[in-house]
DRENKOLLO-942828 format. One line per 10 residues: number of its first residue (from 1); their letters; for each residue x, y, z of C-alpha. Coordinates in steps of 0.05 Angstrom, whole numbers, always signed. Each point is the difference from the previous one (the first is absolute). Example, Ala and Ser with C-alpha at 12.3 -4.5 7.8 and 13.67 -1.06 7.14 Angstrom:
// residues 2
1) as) +246 -90 +156  +27 +69 -13
//
This chain:
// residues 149
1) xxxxxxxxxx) +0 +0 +0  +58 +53 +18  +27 -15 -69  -58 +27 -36  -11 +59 +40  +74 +11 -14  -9 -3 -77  -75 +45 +16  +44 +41 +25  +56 +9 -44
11) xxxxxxxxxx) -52 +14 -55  -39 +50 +41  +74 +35 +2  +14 -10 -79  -72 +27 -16  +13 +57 +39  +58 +13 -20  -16 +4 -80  -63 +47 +24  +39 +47 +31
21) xxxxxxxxxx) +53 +2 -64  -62 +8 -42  -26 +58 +43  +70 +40 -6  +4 -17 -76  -65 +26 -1  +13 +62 +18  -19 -17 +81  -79 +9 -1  -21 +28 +64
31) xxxxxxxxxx) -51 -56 +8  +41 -54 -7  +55 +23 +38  -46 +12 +62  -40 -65 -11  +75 -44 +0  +21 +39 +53  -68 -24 +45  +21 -68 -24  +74 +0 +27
41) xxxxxxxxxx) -28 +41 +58  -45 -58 +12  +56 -45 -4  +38 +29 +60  -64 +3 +39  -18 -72 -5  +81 -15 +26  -7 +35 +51  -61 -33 +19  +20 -82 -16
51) xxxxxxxxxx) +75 +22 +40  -58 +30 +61  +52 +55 -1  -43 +54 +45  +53 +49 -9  +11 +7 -81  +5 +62 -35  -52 -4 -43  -19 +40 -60  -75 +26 -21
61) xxxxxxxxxx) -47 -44 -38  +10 +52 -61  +69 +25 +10  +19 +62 -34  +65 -47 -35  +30 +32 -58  +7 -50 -74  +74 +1 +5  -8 -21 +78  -33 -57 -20
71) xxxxxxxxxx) +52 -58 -28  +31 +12 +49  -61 -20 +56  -14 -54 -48  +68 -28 +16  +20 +18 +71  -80 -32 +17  +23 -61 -34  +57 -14 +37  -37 +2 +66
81) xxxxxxxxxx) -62 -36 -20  +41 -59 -18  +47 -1 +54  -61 -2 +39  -33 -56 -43  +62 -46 +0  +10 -2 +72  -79 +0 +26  -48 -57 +3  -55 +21 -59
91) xxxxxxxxxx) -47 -33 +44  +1 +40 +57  -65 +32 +25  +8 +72 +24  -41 +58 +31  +12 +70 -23  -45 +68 +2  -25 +28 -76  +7 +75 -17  -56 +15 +46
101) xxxxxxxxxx) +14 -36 +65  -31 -67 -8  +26 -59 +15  +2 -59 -41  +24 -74 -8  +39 -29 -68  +50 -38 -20  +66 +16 -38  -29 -42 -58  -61 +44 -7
111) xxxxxxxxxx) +28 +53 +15  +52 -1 -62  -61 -28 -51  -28 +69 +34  +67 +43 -17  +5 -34 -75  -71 +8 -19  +9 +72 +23  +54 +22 -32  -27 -37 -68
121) xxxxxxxxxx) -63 +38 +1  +37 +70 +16  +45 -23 -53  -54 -3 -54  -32 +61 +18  +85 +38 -10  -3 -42 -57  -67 +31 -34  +33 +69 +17  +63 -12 -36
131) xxxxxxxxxx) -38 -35 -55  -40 +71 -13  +60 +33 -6  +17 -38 -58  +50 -47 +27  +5 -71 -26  -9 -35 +72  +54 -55 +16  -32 -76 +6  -6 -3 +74
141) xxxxxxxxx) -34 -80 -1  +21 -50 +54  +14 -52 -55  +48 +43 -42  +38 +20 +67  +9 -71 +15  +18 -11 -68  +62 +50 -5  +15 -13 +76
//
């Protein structure tokens, strides 16, 4: 099971990462920029909440990132999600409080299908923005990342 959250994983990061080259080839829409930026935003968020880590630093929902900030999140939240994922059970159950205070129960597992499916929809919606701009989107499937991997 870790393996394939592993490979989720490294394709949430590749996805991402052609996005955001997109975006600043694309002249850096304002849209897109601030919709990836609540998607690696969201990334740090949900760390800090599977490492219980009361005491993170953690940025707004919708930061205020800049385009050229933005590779650079990609990478540095890449690194710590999977040195988290390598050395945690995936199967852990936690308790952590949402944006508003409440409490709730997952585990690592769903939490992460929560974090891809996230960042894929957010995705899509940078994507559309780019795409009006008349960029030619990069292919951003699953398959074709595990077929160039």
């Amino acid at each position: 099971m870790k393996q394939h959250f592993l490979k989720l994983y490294g394709y949430d990061y590749y996805a991402n990462k052609l996005i955001l080259k997109a975006i600043l080839e694309a002249g850096s829409p304002d849209r897109a920029v601030k919709l990836m930026a609540h998607v690696l935003a969201a990334q740090q968020i949900w760390l800090a909440r599977c490492r219980q880590d009361a005491d993170a630093q953690l940025p707004a929902l919708w930061p205020d990132w800049q385009a050229d900030e933005l590779l650079i999140i990609n990478h540095q939240n890449n690194k710590n999600w999977l040195q988290f994922l390598e050395s945690e059970n995936l199967d852990k159950v936690i308790t952590y409080k949402n944006s508003t205070g409440v409490a709730f129960t997952n585990s690592i597992t769903d939490i992460l299908t929560h974090l891809i499916n996230h960042g894929t929809h957010h995705r899509a919606q940078a994507g559309q923005v780019v795409k009006n701009t008349g960029f030619k989107l990069p292919n951003t499937d699953y398959i074709t990342y595990l077929r160039n991997k």
